[in-house]
C-alpha positions in Angstrom: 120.6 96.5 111.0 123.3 99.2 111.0 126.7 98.9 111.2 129.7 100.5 111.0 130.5 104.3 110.9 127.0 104.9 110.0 125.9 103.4 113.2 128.1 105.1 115.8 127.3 108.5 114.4 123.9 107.7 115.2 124.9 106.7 118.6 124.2 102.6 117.8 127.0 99.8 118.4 128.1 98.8 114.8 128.3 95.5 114.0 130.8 93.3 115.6 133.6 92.6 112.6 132.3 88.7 110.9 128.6 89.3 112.0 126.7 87.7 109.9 123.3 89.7 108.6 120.5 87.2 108.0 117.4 88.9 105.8 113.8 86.7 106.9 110.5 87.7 104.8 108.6 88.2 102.3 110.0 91.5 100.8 111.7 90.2 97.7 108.2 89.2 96.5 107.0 93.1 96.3 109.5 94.3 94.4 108.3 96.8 91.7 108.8 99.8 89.2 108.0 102.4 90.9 111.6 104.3 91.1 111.2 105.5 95.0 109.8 102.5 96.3 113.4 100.6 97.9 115.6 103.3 97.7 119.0 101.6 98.7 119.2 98.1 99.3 120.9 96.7 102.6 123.4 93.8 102.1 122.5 90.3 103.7 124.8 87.2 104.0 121.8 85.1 104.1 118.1 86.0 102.2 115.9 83.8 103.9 112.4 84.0 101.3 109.7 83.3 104.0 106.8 83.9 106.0 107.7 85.4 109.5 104.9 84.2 111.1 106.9 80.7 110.9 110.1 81.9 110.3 110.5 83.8 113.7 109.1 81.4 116.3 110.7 78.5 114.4 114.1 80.5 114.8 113.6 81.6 118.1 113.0 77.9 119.2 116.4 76.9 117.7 118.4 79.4 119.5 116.7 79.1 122.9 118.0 75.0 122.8 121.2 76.1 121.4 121.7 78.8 124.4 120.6 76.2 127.2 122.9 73.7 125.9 124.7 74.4 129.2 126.4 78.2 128.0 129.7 78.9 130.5 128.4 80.8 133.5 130.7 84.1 131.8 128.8 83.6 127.9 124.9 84.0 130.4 126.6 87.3 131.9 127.7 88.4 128.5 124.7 88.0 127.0 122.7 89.7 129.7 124.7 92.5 129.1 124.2 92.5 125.7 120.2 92.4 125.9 120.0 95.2 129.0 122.0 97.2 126.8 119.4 96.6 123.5 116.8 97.0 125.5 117.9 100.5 126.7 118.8 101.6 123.3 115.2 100.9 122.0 113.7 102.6 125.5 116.1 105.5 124.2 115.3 105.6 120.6 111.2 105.5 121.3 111.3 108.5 124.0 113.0 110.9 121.1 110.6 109.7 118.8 107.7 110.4 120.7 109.4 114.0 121.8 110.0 114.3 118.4 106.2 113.5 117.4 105.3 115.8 120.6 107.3 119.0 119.2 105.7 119.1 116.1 102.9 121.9 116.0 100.4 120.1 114.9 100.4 117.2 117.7 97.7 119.5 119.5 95.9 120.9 116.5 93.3 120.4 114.4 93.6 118.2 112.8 96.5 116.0 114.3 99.5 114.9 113.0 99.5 111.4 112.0 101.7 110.4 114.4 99.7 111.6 117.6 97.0 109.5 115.3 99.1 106.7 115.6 100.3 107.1 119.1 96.0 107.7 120.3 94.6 104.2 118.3 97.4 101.9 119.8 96.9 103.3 124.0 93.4 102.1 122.5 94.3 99.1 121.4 97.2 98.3 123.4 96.0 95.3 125.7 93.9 93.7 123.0 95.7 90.5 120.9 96.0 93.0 117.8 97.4 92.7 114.2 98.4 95.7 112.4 97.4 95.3 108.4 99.0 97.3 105.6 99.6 100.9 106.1 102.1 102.4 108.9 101.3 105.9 108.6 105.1 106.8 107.6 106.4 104.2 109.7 104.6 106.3 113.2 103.3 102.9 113.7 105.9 101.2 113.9 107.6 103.9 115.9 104.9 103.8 118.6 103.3 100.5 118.8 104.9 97.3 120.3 105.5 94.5 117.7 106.0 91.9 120.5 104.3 89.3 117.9 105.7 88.0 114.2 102.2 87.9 113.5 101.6 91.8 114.6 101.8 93.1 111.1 100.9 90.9 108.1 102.9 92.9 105.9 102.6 96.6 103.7 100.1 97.2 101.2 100.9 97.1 97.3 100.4 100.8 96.4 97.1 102.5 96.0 93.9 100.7 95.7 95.1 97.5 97.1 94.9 98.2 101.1 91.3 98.1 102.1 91.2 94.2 100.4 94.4 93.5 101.6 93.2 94.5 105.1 89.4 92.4 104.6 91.4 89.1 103.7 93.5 89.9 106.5 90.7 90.3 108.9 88.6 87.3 107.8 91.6 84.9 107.9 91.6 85.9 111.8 87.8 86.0 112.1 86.8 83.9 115.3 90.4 84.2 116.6 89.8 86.4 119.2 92.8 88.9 116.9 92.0 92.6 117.0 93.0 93.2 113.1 93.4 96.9 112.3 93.7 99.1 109.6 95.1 102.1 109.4 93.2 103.2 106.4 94.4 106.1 103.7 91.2 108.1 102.0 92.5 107.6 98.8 92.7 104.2 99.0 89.3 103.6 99.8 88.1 105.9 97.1 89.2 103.0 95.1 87.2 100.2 96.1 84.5 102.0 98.6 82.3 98.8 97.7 84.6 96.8 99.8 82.7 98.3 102.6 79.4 96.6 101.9 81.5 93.5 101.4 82.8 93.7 104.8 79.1 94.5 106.4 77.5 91.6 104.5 80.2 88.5 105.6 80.4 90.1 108.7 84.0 90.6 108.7 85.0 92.1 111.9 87.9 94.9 110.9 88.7 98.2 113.0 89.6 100.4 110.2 90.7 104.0 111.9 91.1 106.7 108.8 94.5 107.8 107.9 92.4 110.9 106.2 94.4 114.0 104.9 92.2 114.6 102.5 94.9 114.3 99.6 96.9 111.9 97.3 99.4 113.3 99.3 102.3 111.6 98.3 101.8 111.9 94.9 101.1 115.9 95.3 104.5 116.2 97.3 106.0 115.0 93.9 104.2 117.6 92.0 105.4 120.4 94.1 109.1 119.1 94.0 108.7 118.7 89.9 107.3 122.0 89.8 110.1 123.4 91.4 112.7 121.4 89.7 110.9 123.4 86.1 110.0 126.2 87.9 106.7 126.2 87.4 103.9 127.4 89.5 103.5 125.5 92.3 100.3 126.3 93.7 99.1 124.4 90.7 100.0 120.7 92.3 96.7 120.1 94.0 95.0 119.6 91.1 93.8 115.9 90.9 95.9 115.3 94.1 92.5 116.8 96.6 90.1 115.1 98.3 88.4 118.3 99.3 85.7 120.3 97.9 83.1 118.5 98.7 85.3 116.3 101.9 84.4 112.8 101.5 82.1 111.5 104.4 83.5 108.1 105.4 81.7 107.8 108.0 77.8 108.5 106.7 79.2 106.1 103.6 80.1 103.2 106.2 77.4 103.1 107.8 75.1 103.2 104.6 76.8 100.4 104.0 76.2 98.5 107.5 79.3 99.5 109.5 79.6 101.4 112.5 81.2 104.6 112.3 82.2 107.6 114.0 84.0 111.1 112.7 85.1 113.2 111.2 87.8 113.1 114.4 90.1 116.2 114.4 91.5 116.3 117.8 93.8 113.4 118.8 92.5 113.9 122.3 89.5 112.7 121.0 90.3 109.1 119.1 91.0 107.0 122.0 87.5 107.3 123.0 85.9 106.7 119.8 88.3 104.0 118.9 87.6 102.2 122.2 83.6 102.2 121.1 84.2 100.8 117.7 86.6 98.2 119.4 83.1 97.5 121.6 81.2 96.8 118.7 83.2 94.8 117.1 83.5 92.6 120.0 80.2 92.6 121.1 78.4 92.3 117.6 80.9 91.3 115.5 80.5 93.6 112.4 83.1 96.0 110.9 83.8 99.7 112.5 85.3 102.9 111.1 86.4 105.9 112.7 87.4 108.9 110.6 90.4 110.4 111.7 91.4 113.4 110.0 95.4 114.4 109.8 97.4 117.3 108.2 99.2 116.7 105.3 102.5 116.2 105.7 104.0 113.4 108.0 
């Protein structure tokens, strides 16, 4: 939530004076050493430590019987105000990201930017019962697809090596659910535990994992560059240890040598809808894992 001046210069309502913030999840568990990783903290009135899944419809429950405990005709007008006015806001804030996405010169190129990745798997995905599992691609997710659900996302992943068993755990709990469970995988990550693959193929664990594949420890290498001018050093020297290049990993001849279905190397966004929707197929239809590698520029 914002409020105050903050908000109104970013064309949002501030909070009404003695609103009451109320925090509901998980996030005080993740909480780390890495310096970057919370940046500034937002205050809350209320920390509520617990699983959203619960949380939310639990909530929502309670303040559906406290709103038809027969509200005065002019608090139902108020409030429908209110929510036609949210609702607009949000329709707002979503067109300027997409235009946003849209301007950037690499929406049409090759390869995509990750967000017209992003914006391609979910018109793919859109009308199944999905859950998003770690990774959000720089928040482009959660820009672009509709998180109509508590359950929708089960939560970030823990840093680097953690994602692709985060995401198997994620997509075994929901096995026989009838969930479409996602990931939207990073190459580095899976560097680090590629033999999760073959434990996906072998229990049959039916994850879409679509490649978020720029070829880098980017976000590491960003940091290098940014030292490197801070000491003025050469810069050109960051990619070292930060590429996945030279040879490019093929995810896609390693899944399926590991029994997955797979499709790419996938440079052209108009391209991933297609391909996602056939690994969506198989999943359905055979209920085995599918990759599609997805490859993006660098930068976000």
């Amino acid at each position: 939530m914002v409020g105050g001046a903050d908000a109104e210069a970013r064309g949002r309502p501030a909070l009404a004076a003695g609103c009451r913030v109320v925090d509901i999840g998980l996030g005080d568990l993740t909480v780390g050493s890495w310096s970057q990783h919370f940046q500034r903290y937002f205050q809350a009135d209320l920390p509520i430590l617990a699983d959203t899944t619960v949380a939310l419809p639990a909530l929502l429950d309670a303040c559906q019987r406290l709103a038809g405990s027969a509200p005065a005709p002019s608090s139902t007008a108020q409030r429908e105000r209110r929510l036609a006015q949210r609702a607009a806001l949000h329709r707002a804030e979503r067109e300027n990201w997409l235009a946003e996405a849209r301007a950037d010169g690499n929406w049409d190129g090759k390869p995509m930017s990750p967000a017209r990745l992003c914006y391609e798997t979910f018109q793919a995905i859109r009308d199944k019962d999905w859950v998003l599992t770690a990774n959000t691609v720089e928040d482009w997710a959660r820009k672009f697809w509709e998180f109509d659900q508590p359950y929708r996302h089960a939560g970030k992943a823990l840093g680097t090596a953690t994602q692709i068993g985060i995401s198997l755990g994620v997509a075994l709990g929901y096995r026989g659910s009838g969930k479409l469970v996602v990931d939207l995988q990073p190459d580095g990550d899976l560097l680090f535990d590629a033999g999760a693959l073959w434990t996906a193929a072998y229990h049959r664990i039916p994850l879409l994992c679509v490649m978020y594949n720029n070829r880098s420890y980017y976000n590491d290498w960003d940091h290098q560059i940014n030292v490197a001018r801070h000491r003025g050093r050469d810069e050109s020297m960051a990619y070292l240890g930060m590429e996945i290049a030279n040879p490019e990993p093929d995810f896609a001849g390693l899944a399926r040598s590991l029994g997955w279905y797979a499709e790419g190397p996938i440079e052209s966004g108009n391209d991933v809808q297609a391909a996602v929707r056939r690994a969506i197929r198989v999943i359905e239809e055979e209920g085995r894992p599918a990759l599609v590698d997805t490859i993006t520029t660098q930068e976000a």
